[in-house]
Biopython code that builds the backbone (N, CA, C, O; Angstrom):
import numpy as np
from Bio.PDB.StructureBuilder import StructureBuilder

atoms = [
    (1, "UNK", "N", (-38.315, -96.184, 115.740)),
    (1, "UNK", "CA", (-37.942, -96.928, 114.559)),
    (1, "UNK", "C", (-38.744, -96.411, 113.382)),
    (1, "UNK", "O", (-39.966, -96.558, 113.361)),
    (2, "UNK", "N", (-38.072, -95.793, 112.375)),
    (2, "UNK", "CA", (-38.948, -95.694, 111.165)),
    (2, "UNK", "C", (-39.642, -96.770, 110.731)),
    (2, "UNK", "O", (-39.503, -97.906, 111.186)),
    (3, "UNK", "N", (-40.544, -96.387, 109.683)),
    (3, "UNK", "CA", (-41.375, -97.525, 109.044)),
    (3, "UNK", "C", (-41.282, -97.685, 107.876)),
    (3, "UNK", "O", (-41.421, -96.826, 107.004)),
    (4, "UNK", "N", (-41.016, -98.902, 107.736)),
    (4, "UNK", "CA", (-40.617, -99.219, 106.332)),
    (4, "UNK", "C", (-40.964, -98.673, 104.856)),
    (4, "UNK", "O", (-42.191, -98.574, 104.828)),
    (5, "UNK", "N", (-40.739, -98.508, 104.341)),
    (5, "UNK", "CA", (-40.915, -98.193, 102.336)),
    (5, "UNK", "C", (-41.684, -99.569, 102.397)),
    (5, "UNK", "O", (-41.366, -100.527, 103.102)),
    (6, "UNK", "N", (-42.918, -99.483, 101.399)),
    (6, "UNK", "CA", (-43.739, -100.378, 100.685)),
    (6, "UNK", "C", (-43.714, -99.803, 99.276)),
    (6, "UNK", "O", (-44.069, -98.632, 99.144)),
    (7, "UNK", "N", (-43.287, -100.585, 98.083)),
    (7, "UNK", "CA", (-43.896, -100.599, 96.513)),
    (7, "UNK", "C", (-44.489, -101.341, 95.946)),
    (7, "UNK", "O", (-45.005, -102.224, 96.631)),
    (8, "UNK", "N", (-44.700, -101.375, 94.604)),
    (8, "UNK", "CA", (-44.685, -102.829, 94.083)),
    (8, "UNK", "C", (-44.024, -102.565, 92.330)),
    (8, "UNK", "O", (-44.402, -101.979, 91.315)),
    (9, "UNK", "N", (-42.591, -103.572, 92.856)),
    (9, "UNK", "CA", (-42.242, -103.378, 91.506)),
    (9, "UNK", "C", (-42.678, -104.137, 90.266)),
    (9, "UNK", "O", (-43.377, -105.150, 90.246)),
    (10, "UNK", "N", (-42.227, -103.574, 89.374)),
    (10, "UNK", "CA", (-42.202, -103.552, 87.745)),
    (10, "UNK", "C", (-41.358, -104.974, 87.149)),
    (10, "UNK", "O", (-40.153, -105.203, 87.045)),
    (11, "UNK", "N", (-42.730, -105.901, 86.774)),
    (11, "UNK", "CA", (-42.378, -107.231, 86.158)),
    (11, "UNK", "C", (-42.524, -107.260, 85.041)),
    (11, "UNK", "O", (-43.669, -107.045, 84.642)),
    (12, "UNK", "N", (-41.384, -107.550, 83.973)),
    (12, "UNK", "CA", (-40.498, -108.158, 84.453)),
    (12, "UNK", "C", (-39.227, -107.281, 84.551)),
    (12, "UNK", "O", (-39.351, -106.615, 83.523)),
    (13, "UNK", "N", (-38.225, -106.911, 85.064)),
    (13, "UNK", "CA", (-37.066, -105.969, 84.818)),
    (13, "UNK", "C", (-36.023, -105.806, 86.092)),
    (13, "UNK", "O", (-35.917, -106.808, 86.799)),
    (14, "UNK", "N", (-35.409, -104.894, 86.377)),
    (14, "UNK", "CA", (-34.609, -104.911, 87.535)),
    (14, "UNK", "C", (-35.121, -104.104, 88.029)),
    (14, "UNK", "O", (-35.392, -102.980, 87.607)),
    (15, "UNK", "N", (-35.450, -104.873, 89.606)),
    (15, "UNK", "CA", (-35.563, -103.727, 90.881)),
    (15, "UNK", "C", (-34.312, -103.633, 91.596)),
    (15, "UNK", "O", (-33.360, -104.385, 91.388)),
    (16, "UNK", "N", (-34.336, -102.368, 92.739)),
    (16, "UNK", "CA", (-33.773, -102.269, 93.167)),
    (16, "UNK", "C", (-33.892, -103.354, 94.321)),
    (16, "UNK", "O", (-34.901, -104.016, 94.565)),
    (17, "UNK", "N", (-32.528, -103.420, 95.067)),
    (17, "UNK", "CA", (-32.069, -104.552, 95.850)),
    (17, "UNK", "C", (-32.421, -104.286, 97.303)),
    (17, "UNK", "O", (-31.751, -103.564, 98.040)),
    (18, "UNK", "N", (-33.737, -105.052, 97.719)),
    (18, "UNK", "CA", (-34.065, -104.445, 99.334)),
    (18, "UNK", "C", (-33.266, -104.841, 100.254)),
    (18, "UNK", "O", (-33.478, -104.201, 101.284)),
    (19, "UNK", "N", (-32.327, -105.706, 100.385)),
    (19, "UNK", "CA", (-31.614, -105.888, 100.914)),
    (19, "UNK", "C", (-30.235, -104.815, 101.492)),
    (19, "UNK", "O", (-29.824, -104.644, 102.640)),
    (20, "UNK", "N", (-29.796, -104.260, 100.269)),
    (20, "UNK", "CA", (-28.530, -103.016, 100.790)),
    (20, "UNK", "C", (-29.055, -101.726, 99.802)),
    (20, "UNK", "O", (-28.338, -100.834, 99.348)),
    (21, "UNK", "N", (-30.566, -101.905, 99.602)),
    (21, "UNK", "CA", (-31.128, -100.517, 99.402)),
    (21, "UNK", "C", (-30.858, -99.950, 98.045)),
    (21, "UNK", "O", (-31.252, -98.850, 97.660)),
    (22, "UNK", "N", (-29.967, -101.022, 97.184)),
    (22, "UNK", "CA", (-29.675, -100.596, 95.896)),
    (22, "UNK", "C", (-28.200, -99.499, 95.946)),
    (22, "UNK", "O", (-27.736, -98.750, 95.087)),
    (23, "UNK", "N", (-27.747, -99.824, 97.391)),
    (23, "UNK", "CA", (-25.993, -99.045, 97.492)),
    (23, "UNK", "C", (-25.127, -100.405, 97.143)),
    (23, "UNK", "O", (-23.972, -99.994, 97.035)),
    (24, "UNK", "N", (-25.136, -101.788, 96.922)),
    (24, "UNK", "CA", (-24.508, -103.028, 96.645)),
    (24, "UNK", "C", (-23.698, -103.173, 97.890)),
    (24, "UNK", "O", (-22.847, -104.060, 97.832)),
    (25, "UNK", "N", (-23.759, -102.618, 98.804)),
    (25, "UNK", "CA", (-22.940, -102.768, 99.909)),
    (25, "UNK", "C", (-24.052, -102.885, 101.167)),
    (25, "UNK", "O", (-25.236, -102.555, 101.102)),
    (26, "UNK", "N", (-23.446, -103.367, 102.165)),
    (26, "UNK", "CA", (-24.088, -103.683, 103.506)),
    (26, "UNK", "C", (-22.870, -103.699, 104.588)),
    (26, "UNK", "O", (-22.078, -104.607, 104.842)),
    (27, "UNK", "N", (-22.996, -102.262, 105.196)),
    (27, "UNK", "CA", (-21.880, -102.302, 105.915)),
    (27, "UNK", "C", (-20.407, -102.421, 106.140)),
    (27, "UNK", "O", (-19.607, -102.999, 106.876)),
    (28, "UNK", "N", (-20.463, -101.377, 104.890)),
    (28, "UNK", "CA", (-18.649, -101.576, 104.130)),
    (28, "UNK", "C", (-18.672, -103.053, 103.175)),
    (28, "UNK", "O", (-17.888, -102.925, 102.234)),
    (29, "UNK", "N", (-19.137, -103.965, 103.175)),
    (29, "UNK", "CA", (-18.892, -105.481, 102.860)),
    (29, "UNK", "C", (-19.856, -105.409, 100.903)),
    (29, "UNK", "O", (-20.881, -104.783, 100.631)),
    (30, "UNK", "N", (-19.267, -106.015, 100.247)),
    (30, "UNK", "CA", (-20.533, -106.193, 98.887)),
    (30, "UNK", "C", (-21.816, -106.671, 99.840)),
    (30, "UNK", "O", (-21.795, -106.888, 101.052)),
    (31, "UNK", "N", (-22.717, -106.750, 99.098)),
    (31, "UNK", "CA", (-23.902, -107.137, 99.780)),
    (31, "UNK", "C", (-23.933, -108.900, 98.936)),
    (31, "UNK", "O", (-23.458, -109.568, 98.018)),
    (32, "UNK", "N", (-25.007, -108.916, 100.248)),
    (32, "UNK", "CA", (-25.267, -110.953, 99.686)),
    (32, "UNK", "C", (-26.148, -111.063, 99.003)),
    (32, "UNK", "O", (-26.088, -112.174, 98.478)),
    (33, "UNK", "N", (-27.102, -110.448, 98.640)),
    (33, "UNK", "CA", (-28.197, -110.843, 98.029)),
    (33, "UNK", "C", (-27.738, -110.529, 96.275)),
    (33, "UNK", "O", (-27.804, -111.385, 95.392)),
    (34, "UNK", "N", (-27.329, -109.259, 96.105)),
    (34, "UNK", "CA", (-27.315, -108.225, 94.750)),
    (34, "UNK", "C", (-25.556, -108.447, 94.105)),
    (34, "UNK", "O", (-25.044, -107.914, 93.120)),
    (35, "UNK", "N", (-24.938, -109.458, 95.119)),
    (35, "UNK", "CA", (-23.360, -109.564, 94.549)),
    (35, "UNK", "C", (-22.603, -108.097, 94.363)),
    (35, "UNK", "O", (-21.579, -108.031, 93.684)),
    (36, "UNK", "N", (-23.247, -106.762, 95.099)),
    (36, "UNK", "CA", (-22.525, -105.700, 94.789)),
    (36, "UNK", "C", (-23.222, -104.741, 93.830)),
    (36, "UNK", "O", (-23.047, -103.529, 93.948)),
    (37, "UNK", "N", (-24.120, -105.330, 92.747)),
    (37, "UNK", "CA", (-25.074, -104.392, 91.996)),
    (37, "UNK", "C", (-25.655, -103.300, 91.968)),
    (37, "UNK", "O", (-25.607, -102.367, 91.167)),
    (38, "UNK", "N", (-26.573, -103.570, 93.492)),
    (38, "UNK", "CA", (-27.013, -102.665, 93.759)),
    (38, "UNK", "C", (-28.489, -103.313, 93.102)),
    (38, "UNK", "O", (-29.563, -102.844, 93.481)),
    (39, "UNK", "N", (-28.450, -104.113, 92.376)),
    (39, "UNK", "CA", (-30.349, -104.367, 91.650)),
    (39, "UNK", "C", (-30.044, -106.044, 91.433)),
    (39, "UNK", "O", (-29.013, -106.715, 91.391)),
    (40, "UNK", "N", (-31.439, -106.334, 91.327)),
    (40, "UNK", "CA", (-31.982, -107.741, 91.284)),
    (40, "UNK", "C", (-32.848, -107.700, 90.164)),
    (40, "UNK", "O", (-33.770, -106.917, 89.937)),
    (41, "UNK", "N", (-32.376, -108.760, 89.421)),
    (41, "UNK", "CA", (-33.270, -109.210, 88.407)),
    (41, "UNK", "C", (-34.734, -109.809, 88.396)),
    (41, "UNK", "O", (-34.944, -110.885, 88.957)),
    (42, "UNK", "N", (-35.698, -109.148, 87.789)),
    (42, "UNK", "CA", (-36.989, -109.983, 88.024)),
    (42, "UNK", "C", (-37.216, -110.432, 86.460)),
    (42, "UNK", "O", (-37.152, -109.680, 85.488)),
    (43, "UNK", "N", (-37.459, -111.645, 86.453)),
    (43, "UNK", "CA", (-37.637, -112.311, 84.635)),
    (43, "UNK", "C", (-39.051, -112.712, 85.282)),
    (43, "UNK", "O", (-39.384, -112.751, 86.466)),
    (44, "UNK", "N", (-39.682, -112.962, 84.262)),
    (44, "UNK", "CA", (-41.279, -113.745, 84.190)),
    (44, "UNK", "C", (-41.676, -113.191, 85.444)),
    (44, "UNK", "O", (-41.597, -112.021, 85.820)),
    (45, "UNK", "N", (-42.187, -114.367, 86.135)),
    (45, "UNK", "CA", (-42.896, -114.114, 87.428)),
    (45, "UNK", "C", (-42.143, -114.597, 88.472)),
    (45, "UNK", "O", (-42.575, -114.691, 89.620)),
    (46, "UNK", "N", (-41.045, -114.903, 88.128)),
    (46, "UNK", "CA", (-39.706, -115.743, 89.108)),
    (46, "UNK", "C", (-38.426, -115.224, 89.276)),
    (46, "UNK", "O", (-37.676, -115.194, 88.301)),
    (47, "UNK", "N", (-37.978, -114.719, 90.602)),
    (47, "UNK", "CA", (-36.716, -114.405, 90.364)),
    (47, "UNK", "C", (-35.207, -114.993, 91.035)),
    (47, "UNK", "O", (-35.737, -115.951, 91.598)),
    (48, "UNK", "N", (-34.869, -115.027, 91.118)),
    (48, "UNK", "CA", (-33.627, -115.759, 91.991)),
    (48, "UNK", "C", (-33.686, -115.293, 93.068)),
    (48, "UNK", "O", (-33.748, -114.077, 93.249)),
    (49, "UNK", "N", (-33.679, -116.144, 93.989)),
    (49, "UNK", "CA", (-33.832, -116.771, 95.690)),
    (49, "UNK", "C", (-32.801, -115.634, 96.222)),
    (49, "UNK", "O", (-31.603, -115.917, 96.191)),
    (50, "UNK", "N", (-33.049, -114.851, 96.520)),
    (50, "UNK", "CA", (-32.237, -113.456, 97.301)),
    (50, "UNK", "C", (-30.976, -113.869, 98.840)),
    (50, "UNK", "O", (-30.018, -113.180, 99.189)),
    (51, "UNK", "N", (-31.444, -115.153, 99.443)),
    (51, "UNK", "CA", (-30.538, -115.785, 100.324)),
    (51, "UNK", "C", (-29.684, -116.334, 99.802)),
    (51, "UNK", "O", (-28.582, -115.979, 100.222)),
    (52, "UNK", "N", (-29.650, -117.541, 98.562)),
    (52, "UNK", "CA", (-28.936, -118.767, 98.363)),
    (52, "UNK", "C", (-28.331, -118.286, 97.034)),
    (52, "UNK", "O", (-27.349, -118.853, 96.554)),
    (53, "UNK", "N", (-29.099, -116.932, 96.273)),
    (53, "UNK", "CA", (-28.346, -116.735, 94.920)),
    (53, "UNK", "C", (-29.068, -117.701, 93.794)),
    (53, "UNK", "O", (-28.751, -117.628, 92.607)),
    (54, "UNK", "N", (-29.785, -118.352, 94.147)),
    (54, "UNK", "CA", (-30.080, -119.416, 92.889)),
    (54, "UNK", "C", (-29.803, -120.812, 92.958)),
    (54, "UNK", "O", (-30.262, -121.813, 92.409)),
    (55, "UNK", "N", (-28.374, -120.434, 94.310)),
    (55, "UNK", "CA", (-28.138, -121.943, 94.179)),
    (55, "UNK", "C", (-29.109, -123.526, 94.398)),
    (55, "UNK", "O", (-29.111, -124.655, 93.908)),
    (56, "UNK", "N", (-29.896, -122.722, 95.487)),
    (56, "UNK", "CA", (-31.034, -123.706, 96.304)),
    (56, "UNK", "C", (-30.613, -123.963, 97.732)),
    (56, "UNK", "O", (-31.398, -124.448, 98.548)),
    (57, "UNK", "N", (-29.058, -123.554, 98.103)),
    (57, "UNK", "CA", (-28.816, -124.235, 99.174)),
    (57, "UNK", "C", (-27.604, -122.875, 100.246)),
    (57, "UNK", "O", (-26.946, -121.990, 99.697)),
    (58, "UNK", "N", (-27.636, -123.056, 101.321)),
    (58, "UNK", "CA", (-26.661, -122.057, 101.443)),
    (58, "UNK", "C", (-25.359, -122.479, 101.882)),
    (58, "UNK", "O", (-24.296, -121.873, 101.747)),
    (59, "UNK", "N", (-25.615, -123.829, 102.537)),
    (59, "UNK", "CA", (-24.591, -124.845, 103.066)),
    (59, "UNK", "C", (-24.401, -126.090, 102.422)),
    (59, "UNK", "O", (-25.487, -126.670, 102.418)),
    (60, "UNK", "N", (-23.578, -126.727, 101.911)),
    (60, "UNK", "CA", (-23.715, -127.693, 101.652)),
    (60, "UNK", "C", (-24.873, -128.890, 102.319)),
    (60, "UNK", "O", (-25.035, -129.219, 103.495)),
    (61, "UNK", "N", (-25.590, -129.380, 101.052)),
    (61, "UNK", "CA", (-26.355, -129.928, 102.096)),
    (61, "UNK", "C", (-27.629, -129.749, 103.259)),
    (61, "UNK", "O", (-28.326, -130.446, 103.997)),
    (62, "UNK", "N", (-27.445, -128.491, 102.927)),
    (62, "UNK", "CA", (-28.596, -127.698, 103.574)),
    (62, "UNK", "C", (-29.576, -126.833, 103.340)),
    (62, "UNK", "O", (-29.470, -125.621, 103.528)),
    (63, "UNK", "N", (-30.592, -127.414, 102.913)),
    (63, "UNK", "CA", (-31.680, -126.242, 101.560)),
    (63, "UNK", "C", (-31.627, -124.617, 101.746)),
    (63, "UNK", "O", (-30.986, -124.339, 102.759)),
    (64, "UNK", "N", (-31.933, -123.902, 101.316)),
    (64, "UNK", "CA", (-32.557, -122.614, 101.122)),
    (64, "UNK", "C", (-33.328, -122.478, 102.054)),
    (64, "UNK", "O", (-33.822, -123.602, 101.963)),
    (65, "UNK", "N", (-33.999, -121.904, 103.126)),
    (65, "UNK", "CA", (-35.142, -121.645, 103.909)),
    (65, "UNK", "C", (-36.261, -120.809, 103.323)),
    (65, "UNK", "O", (-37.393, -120.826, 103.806)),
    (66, "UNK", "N", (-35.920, -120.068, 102.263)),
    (66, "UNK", "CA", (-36.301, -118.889, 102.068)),
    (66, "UNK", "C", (-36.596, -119.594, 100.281)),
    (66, "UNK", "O", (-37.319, -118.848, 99.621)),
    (67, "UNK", "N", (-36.291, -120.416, 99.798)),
    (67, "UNK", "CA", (-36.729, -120.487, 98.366)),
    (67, "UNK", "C", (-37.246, -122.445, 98.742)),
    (67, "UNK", "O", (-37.938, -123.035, 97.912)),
    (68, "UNK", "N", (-36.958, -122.883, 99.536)),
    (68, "UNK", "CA", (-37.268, -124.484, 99.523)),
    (68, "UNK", "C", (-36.206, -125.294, 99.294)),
    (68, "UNK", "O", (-36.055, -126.445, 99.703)),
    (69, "UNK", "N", (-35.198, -124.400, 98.369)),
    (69, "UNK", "CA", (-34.128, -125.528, 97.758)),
    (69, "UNK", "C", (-34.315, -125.203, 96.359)),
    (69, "UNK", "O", (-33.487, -125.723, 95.611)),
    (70, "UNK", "N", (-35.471, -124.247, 95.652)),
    (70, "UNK", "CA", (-35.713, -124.389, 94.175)),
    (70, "UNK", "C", (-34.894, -123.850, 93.506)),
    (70, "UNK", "O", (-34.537, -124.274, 92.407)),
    (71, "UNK", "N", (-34.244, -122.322, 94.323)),
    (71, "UNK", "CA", (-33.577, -121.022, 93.951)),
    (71, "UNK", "C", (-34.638, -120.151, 93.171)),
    (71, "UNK", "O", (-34.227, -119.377, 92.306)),
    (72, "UNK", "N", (-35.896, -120.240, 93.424)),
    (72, "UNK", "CA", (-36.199, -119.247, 92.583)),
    (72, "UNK", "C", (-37.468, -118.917, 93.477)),
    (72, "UNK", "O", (-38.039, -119.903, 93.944)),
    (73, "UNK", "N", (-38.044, -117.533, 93.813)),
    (73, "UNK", "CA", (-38.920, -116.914, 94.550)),
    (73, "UNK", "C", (-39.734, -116.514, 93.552)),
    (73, "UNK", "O", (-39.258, -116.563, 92.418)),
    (74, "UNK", "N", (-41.349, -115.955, 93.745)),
    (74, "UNK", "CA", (-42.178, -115.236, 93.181)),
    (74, "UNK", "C", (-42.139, -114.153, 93.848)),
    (74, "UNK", "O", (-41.682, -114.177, 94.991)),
    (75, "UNK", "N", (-42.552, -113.112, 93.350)),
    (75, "UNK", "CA", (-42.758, -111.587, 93.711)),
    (75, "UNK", "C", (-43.793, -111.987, 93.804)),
    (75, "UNK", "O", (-44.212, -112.945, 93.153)),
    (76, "UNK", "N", (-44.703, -111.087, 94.970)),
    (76, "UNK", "CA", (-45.864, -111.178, 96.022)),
    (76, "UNK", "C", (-46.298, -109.999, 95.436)),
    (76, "UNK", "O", (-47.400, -109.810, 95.950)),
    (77, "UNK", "N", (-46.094, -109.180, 94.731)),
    (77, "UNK", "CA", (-46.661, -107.774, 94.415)),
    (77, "UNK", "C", (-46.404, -106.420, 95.074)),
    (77, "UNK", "O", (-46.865, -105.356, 94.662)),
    (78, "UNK", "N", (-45.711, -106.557, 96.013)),
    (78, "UNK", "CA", (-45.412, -105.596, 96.895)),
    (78, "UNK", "C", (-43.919, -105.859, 97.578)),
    (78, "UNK", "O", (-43.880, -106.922, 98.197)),
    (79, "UNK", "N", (-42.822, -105.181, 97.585)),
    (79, "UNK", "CA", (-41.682, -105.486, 97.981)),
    (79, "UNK", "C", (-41.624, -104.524, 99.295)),
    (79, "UNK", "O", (-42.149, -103.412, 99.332)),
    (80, "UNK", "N", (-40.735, -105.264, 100.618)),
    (80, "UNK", "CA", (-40.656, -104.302, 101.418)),
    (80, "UNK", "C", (-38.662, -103.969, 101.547)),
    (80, "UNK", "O", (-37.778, -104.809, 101.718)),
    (81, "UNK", "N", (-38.550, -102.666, 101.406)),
    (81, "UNK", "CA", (-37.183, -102.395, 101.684)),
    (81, "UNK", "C", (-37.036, -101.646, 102.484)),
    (81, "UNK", "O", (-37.657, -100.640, 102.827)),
    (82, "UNK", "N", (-35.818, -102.334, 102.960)),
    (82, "UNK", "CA", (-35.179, -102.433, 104.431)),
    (82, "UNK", "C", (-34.282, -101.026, 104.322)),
    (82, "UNK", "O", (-33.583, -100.664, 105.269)),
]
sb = StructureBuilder()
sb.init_structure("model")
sb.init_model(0)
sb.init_chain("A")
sb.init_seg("    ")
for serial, (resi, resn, name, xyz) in enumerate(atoms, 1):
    if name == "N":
        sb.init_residue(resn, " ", resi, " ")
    sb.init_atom(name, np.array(xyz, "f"), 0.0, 1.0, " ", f" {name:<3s}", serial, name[0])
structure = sb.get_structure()
């Protein structure tokens, strides 16, 4: 198994999307995190919740795991892409 890419991106602006690698796709399909982009927005020190989109939730009714429910994540300083 290779080993992952470590950076740390550039706040505030668009990184690329670790999720489908900044191709907006994941397996023929748009990707879920980047809506197809290919990049993710980083504003301030907060950026939108990469699972839920912002919404807070992914199911009705059922929080975010990954943001709390807030929709919005901090960058840790170091991104790992997949």
């Amino acid at each position: 198994m290779a080993e992952a890419k470590v950076r740390t991106p550039k706040v505030p602006g668009v990184v690329k999307c670790a999720y489908c690698d900044g191709t907006g796709k994941h397996f023929g399909t748009a990707c879920i995190v980047c809506g197809g982009t290919g990049k993710v927005e980083v504003v301030d020190s907060s950026r939108k919740c990469q699972w839920c989109k912002g919404r807070g939730y992914l199911m009705q009714g059922i929080p975010c795991t990954n943001c709390g429910g807030t929709g919005a994540t901090r960058p840790i300083g170091k991104e790992r892409l997949f």
